[in-house]
N, C-alpha and C positions, 0 to 999 in steps of 0.2 A: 344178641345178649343185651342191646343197647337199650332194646324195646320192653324188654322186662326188669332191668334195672329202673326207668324213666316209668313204666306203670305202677311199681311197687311207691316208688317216690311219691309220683304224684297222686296216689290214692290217701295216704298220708298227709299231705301238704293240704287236697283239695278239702278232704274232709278237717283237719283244722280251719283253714282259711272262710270256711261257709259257715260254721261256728263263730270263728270271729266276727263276720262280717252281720252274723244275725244281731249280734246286739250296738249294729255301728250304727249312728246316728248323723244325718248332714247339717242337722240344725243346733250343735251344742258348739259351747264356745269353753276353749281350755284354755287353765290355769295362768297366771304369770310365769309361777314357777317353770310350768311344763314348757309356754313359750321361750321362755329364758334358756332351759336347758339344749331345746333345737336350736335355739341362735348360736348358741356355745358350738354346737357339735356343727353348724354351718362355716363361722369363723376360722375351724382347721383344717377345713376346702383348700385348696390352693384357688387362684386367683382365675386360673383354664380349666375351673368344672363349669358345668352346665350354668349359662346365665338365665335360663329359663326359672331354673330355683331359687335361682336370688332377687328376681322380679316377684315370683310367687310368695318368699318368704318374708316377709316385711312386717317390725315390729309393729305391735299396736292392732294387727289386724288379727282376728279371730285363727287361730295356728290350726284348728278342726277344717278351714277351708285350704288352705297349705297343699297344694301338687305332693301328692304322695303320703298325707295325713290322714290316717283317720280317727273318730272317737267318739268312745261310746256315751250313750245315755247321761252318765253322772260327768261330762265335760274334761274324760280322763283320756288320754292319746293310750291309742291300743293297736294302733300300727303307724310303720312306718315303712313305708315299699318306695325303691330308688332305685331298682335294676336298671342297670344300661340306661346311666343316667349321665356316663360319661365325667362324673368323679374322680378328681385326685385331690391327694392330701392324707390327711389320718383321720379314722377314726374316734372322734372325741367319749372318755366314758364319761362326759356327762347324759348320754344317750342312759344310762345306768338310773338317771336321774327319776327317770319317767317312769313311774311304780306301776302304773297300769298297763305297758305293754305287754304285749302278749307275740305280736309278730314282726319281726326285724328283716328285711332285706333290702341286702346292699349289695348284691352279686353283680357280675359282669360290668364291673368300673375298672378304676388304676389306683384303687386302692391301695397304699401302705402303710410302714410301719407295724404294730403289735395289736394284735387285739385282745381288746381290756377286756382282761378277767371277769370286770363286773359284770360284764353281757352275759358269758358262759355263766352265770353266778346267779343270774339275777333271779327277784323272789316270783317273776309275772311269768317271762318269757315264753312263749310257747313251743316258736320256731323262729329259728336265727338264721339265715343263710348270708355267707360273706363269700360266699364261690369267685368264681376267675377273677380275684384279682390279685394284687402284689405283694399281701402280707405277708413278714417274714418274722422271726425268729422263735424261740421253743414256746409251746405253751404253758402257763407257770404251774405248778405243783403247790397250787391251795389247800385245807379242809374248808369246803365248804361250812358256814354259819347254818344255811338250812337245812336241813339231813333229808328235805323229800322234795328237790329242786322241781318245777315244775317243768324245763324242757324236754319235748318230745320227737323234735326233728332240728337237728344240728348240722350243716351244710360247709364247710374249711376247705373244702374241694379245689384245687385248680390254684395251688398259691406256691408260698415259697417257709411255708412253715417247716423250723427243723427241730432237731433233739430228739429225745425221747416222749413215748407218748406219755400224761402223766396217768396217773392211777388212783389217785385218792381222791379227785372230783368223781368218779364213775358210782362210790359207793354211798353219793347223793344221789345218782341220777336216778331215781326210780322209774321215773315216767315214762323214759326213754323209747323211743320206738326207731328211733332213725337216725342212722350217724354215717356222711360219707366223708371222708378224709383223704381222700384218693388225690393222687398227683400232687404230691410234696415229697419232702426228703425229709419225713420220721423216719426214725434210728428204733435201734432196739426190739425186743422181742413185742406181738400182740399181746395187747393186755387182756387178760386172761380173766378179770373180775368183775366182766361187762354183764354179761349175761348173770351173772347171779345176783347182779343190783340191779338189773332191770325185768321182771319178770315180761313184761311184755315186749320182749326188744325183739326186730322184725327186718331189720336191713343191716347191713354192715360192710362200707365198699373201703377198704384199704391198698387196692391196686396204684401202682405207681409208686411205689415210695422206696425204703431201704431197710425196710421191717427184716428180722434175719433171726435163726434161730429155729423151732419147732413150732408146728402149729398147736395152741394149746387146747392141751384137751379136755378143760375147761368149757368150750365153745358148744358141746354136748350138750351140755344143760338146757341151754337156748331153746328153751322145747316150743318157742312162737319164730324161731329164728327162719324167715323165707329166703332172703338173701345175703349170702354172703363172698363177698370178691376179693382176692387179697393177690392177683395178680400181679408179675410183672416188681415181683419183690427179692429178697435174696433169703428166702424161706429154704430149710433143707427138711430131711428127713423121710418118715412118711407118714401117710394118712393117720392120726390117732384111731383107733375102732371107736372110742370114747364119742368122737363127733357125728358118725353112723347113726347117732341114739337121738339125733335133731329130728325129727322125723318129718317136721313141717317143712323144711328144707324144700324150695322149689328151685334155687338158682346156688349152682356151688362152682367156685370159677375158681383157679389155682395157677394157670397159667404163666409162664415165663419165669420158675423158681428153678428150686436143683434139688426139687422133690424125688423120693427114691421108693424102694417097695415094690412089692408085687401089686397088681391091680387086682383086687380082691372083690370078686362080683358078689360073695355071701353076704358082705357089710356092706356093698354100694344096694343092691337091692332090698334094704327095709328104707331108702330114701322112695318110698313109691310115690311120693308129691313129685317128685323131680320134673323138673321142667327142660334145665339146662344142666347140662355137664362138662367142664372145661379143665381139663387136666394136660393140655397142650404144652408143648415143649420141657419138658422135664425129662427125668431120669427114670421113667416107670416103667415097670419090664411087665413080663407076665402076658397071658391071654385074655379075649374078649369072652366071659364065661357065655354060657348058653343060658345064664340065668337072666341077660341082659333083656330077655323078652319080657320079665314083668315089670318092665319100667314104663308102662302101658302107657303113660304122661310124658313120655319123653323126646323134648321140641329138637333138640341140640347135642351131637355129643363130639366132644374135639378131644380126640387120642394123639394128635400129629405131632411129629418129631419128639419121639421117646424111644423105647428101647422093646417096645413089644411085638411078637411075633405068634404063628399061628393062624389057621384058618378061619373064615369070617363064620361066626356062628347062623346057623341056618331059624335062630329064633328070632335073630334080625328082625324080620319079618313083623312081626309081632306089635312094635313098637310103633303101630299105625301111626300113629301123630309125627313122627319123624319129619323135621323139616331140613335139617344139617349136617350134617357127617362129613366129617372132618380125620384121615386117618394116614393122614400123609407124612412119608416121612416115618416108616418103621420095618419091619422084617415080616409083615401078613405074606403069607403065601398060598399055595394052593388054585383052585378054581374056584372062581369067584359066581360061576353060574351056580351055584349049589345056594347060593342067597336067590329064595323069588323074591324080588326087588317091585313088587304091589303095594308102594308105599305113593298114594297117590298126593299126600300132602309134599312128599319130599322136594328142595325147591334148588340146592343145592350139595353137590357129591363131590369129595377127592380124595381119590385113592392111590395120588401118584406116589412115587418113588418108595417101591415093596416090591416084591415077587411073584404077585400073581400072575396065573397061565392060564391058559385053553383060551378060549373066545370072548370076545366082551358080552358079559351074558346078555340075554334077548331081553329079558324080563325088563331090562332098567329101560326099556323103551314104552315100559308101561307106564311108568312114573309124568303121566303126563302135562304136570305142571314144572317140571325141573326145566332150572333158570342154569345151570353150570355146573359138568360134566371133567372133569378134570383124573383120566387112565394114562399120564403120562409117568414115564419113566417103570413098565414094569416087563410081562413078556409076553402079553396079547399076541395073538398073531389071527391071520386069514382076514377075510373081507369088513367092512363097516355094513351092514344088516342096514336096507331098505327104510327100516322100521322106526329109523332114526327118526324121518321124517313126519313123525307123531308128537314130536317135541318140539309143539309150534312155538311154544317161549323159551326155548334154549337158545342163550345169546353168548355163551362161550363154554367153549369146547377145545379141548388139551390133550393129544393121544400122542406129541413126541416121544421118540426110544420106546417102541415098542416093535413089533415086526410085522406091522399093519399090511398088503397088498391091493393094489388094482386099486391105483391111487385117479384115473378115471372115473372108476363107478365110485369112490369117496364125492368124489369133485359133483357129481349126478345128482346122487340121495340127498345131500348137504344143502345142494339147493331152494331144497324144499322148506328149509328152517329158515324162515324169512324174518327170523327175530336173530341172526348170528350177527354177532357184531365181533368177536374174536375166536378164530380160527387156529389153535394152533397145531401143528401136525409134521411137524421135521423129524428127520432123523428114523424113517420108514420108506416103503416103497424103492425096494434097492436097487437100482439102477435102472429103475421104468421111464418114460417120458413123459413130460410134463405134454398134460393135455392139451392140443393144439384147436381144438373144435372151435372157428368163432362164434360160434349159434348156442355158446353157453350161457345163460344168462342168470338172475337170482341173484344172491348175495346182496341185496339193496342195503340192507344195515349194516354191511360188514370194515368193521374201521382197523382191525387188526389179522393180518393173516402172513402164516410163519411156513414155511416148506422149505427150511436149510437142510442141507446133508442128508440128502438122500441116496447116493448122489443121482439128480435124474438129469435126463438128457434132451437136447431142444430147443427151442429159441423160448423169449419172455415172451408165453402170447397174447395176444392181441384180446383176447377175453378181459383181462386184466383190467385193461381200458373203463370197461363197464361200471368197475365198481368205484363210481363216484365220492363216496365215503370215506376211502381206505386214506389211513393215516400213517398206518406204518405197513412196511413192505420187508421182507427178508427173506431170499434167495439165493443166500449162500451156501457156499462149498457143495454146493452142483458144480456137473458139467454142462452148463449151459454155454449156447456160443452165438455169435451172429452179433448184432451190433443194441448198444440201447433205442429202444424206438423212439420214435418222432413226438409221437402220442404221451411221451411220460410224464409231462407239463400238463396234462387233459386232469391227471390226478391233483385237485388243486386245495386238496387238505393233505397229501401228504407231506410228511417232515421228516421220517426217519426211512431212507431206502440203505437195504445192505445188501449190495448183490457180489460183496466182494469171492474170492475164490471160486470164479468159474473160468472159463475160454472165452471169454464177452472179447470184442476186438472193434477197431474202428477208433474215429475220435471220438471227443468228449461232447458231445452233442449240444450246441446253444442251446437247445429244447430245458437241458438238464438244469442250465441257471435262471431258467424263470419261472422256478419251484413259488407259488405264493405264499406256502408256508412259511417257508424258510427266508423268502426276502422281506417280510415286514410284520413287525410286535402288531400291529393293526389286525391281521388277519387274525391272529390269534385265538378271539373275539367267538369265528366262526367253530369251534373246535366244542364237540360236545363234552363240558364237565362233569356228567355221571363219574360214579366210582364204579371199575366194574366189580362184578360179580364177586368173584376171585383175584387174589394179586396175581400179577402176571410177576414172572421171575427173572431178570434183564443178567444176573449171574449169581448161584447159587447162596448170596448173601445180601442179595440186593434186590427187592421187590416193590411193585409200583402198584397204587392201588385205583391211578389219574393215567390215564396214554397222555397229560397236557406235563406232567411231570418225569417223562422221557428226554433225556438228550434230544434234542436236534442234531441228525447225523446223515452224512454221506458217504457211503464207505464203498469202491470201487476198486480196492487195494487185491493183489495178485490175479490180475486180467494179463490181458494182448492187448492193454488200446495202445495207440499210436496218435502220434501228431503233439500239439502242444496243449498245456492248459489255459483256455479260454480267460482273455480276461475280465469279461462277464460272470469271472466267478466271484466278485466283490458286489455282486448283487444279492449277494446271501448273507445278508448280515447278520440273520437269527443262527447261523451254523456255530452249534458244540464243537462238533467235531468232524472232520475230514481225511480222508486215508484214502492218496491215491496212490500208494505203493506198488513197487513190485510190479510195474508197466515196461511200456517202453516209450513213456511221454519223453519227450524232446522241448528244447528251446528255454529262453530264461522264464522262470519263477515271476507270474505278474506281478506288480507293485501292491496292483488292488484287491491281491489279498490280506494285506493290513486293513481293508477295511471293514475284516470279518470281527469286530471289538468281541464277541461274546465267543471267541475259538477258547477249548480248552485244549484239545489237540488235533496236532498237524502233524500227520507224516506223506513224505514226499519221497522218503527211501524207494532204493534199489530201481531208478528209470537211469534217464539221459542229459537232465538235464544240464543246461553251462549256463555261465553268466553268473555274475554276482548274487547275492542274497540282497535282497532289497530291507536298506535302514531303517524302514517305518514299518518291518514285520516288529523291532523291538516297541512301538504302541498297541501288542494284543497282551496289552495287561493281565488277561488269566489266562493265558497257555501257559500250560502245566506240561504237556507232552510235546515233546518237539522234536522229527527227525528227517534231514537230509542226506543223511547217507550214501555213499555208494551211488553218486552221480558224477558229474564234470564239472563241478562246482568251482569257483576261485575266488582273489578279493578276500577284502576283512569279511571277519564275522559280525552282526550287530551288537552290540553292550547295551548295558545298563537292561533295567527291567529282569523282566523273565530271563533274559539272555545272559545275565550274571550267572543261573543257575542249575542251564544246562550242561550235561555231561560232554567228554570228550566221544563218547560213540555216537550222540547226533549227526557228530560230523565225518565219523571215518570213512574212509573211500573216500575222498575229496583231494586232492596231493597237491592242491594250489590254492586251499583254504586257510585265511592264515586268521589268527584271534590268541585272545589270553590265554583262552583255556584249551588250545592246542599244544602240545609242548615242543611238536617238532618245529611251530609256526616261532615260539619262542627263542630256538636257536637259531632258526635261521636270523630273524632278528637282531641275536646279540654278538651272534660268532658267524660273521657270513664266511663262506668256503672261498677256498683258495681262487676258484674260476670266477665268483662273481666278482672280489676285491681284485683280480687283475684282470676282469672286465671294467672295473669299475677306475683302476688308475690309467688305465688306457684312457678311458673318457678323457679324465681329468689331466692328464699331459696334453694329448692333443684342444681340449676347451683352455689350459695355459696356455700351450702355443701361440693360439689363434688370438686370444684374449689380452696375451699378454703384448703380443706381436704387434696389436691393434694401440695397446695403451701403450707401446715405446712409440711408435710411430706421430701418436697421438702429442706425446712430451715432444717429439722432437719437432714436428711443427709449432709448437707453442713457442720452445725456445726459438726459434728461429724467425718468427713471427715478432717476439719479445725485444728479438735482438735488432731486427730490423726498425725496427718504433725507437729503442735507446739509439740507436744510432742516427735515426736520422734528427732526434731531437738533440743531440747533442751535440751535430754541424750546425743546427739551426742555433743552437748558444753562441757556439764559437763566430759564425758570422756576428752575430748581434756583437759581440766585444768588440771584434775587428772595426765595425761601425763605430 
């Protein structure tokens, strides 16, 4: 969608700016005035924009040669281009000043502050773009002075503009062709009066913001209108028929509202320009008509997370140009082999979480350019078809919760697809064995692979090893058993293992804490940043479009291991999160696990462990999750920090645990029991005793001592007198 929003733009943009630039000249020299007015709008820079432009822009020197000037023939400035120019400060309107402009941009700085009216206003303008930067507040509600303003490409994009949108500049704009407003926080309903004051208006991106209300139907009119976006708003209602009547319409995106209605294929197909279709996550009921085959133009079409049901229409087909299909996330059922799927453009498919049955049709293995295949969560069932292996650029692939079998010949065919870079496939293959063969081989690109709950049975094989790529690993809630291998440190991008809930036994293997990922931000570095294909879904609310925007985790929680936890395990210091629960680890809790600084959580519940809680777990600054539980814990609890504001079940099961926030640890503190206070005055009689017994004996040599000294010095008087 991105590609055809950024085409439409820049056909607009190029074909002004080549216009402009025909009549620019490098040999004229502008105005005082015109100089004066860019000194002006240089002066409310802040003092940290670019020092390259203030080396460039120096009074007295011809302002036509000026970094980012340019000007035509008669010595009049008729651009001014500063993108990513590293800007702050405001906007000065004496940029207003300059009669002759025609092209303004100032996008991708740290621009703030308001942007003067006079720009929007002004009598030259052609195209203004102020895009990502920081401008804030409403834009004002003028009439404009010229009633046929000359702007045609208007760019607000990417800021922090609020209010309402206004209304009464639009019935100047005649000229208009391009307006994106997208990603701010405009209020109010769409203004409805665009399209009939601009006969030739051609774009219209209002995604992101807090537009609310009905879409007007008004927007009809628009009969040049190609694209319009207004995603990701708090739009309600449904489709006007009124807006059906655009015809030129190539790009219609609706996404992320609490849009309602039937989906109505008689009114969507007079859109035959249609390119894109995005009506994704809304309230839309209804079926995919069979009329959807004469949308013969049709690149894109996102149905996902709505309310519609019904089987996939067999005209499908039709819409040869198909690159996108997006249907995830509603009540489709039926067999889906009843679509012949000879869409050779097609590049990406998902159709998870619906109802469809019988076999994953054969046909979509004709689709031989598809990049991501996504039948997870519906009711597939029998073998994965050979034929897979025809989709040599298939790089992720999703068939979890379905009733998939002979997860062997998966593991086979799969191989073949030397572009798989994510794998996912849990929650099939019902109690089979994970394949032991070590003469497996393939998978060279595969960075994500998932086979949780299955449950299958066996040890972690040795194949595994192979795939030097893998970054994340998940092998939960099997019955797997036997010990973790030696070799699991061989994987030296992986970051996230969960092989919690199986039979795993043994120690904790050294092997395991010289993860490279996990012990240094350095490695990091090595970790391919593509986005993939499809977001991958870490829980049904929480989707990742980067495997480098995953937790760091180790999850080892409801095993058989035994022995202690290594304290080698402070070599992990990129580790989110840790769970080595529900073992039968023994011995005290290492110190150097404090020095995991980036843990958000730890649990340690339900093993053996004794000994204190070590004081410098309170310097893991963002643990958010904390639990020791139901071990043989004793000793204070640590304070301050995070430790303020864990609950009292962190700690239960523990009967020699004592802190604030235990309450039993509180009485015994204030009100000790009968047996420890006369343990305790036993003490204290017999340390009198002895104490005391010590300091009498101690006085009565003193005086005795004291008294021997008086006495002898006071025969020694009595002699001297007798003298």
């Amino acid at each position: 969608m991105l590609q055809h929003q950024q085409k439409f733009t820049m056909a607009f943009l190029g074909l002004v700016v080549l216009l402009l630039l025909t009549f620019a000249s490098p040999t004229s020299s502008c105005t005082e005035k015109e100089q004066s007015s860019l000194l002006d709008f240089l002066a409310q820079l802040s003092p940290g924009s670019d020092s390259s432009l203030k080396m460039s822009w120096v009074h007295g020197a011809d302002c036509c040669t000026w970094e980012g000037v340019t000007c035509r023939d008669d010595n009049m400035v008729m651009g001014v281009s500063l993108a990513s120019k590293g800007l702050t400060g405001s906007i000065s309107p004496s940029l207003g000043n300059l009669t002759g402009l025609m092209n303004l941009n100032l996008s991708h700085n740290s621009l703030h502050g308001n942007l003067p009216i006079e720009l929007v206003l002004h009598n030259s303008i052609v195209i203004l773009d102020v895009s990502f930067n920081h401008l804030a507040g409403p834009l004002k509600e003028l009439q404009p002075l010229n009633p046929n303003l000359p702007l045609q490409v208007l760019n607000i994009s990417s800021n922090f503009f609020t209010g309402q949108f206004p209304s009464t500049i639009w019935s100047a704009m005649k000229n208009l062709i391009a307006l994106n407003a997208s990603n701010n926080s405009f209020t109010g309903q769409i203004p409805a009066s665009i399209c009939i004051s601009s006969p030739s208006f051609s774009v219209l991106d209002l995604c992101y913001n807090k537009f609310c209300g009905n879409i007007p139907p008004e927007l009809g009119n628009c009969t040049t209108l190609r694209l319009l976006k207004a995603g990701h708003n708090d739009l309600s209602g449904a489709l006007p028929h009124e807006l059906f009547s655009a015809t030129s319409l190539e790009h219609l995106s609706f996404p992320n509202n609490g849009l309602q209605g039937v989906f109505d294929g008689s009114q969507v197909v007079k859109l035959n320009n249609l390119m894109v279709l995005d009506l994704g996550s809304n309230g839309i009921s209804g079926k995919i008509p069979n009329s959807i085959g004469q949308l013969r133009k049709l690149e894109e079409l996102h149905l996902d997370n709505n309310l519609m049901y019904g089987e996939m229409p067999s005209t499908l087909d039709n819409c040869s140009n198909l690159r996108y299909i997006n249907l995830r996330n509603n009540s489709f059922a039926g067999d889906l082999s009843k679509v012949n799927f000879t869409l050779l453009d097609l590049r990406i498919a998902d159709f998870s979480l619906n109802y469809f049955t019988g076999r994953i049709p054969e046909s979509i293995y004709s689709c031989s350019n598809l990049i991501a295949l996504r039948l997870a969560y519906n009711n597939f069932h029998g073998q994965l078809s050979s034929r897979i292996g025809n989709l040599r650029f298939l790089s992720f692939l999703s068939l979890t919760n379905n009733s998939l079998s002979n997860v062997i010949n998966v593991i086979q065919v799969l191989k073949s697809c030397k572009n798989l870079n994510t794998l996912i496939m849990g929650s099939n293959f019902n109690g089979e064995t994970i394949p032991q063969n070590e003469g497996i081989d393939g998978f060279e690109s595969l960075r994500v692979l998932t086979i949780d709950a299955c449950p299958l049975v066996g040890k972690i094989p040795l194949w595994l090893s192979n795939l030097t790529k893998l970054e994340m690993l998940d092998l939960s809630n099997n019955h797997l058993t036997g010990q973790i291998p030696s070799w699991i440190n061989n994987l030296q991008l992986l970051f996230y293992l969960d092989i919690s809930n199986n039979s795993l036994a043994g120690d904790i293997p050294i092997a395991l804490m010289n993860m490279p990922m996990i012990q240094s931000k350095r490695n990091a570095a090595r970790l391919d940043p593509k986005f993939l294909e499809l977001p991958v879904y870490w829980t049904p609310t929480r989707q990742y479009r980067m495997l480098n925007a995953f937790p760091i985790l180790l999850y080892l929680g409801n095993n058989r291991f035994t022995g202690s936890i290594p304290p080698e395990i402070g070599q992990l210091k990129m580790l989110n999160a840790l769970n080595f629960s529900s073992n039968n680890l023994s011995g005290e809790i290492p110190w150097q696990i404090s020095n995991l600084k980036s843990l958000q959580l730890l649990d340690l519940s339900n093993n053996q462990l004794t000994g204190e809680l070590p004081s410098a777990l309170s310097d893991l600054h963002f643990l958010s999750i904390f639990n020791v539980s139901n071990n043989e814990l004793e000793g204070p609890i640590p304070t301050g920090a995070q430790f303020d504001t864990f609950l009292n079940s962190s700690y239960g099961g523990n009967p020699n645990l004592c802190g604030f926030v235990l309450s039993h640890c509180i009485s015994a503190s204030r009100h000790e029991t009968s047996t420890s206070r006369e343990h305790r005055l036993h003490l204290a009689v017999i340390f009198g005793l002895v104490f005391g017994g010590l300091a009498a004996l101690a006085l009565l040599a003193c005086f005795l001592i004291a008294k021997l000294v008086y006495d002898d010095h006071t025969e020694n008087l009595v002699l001297l007198q007798r003298r």
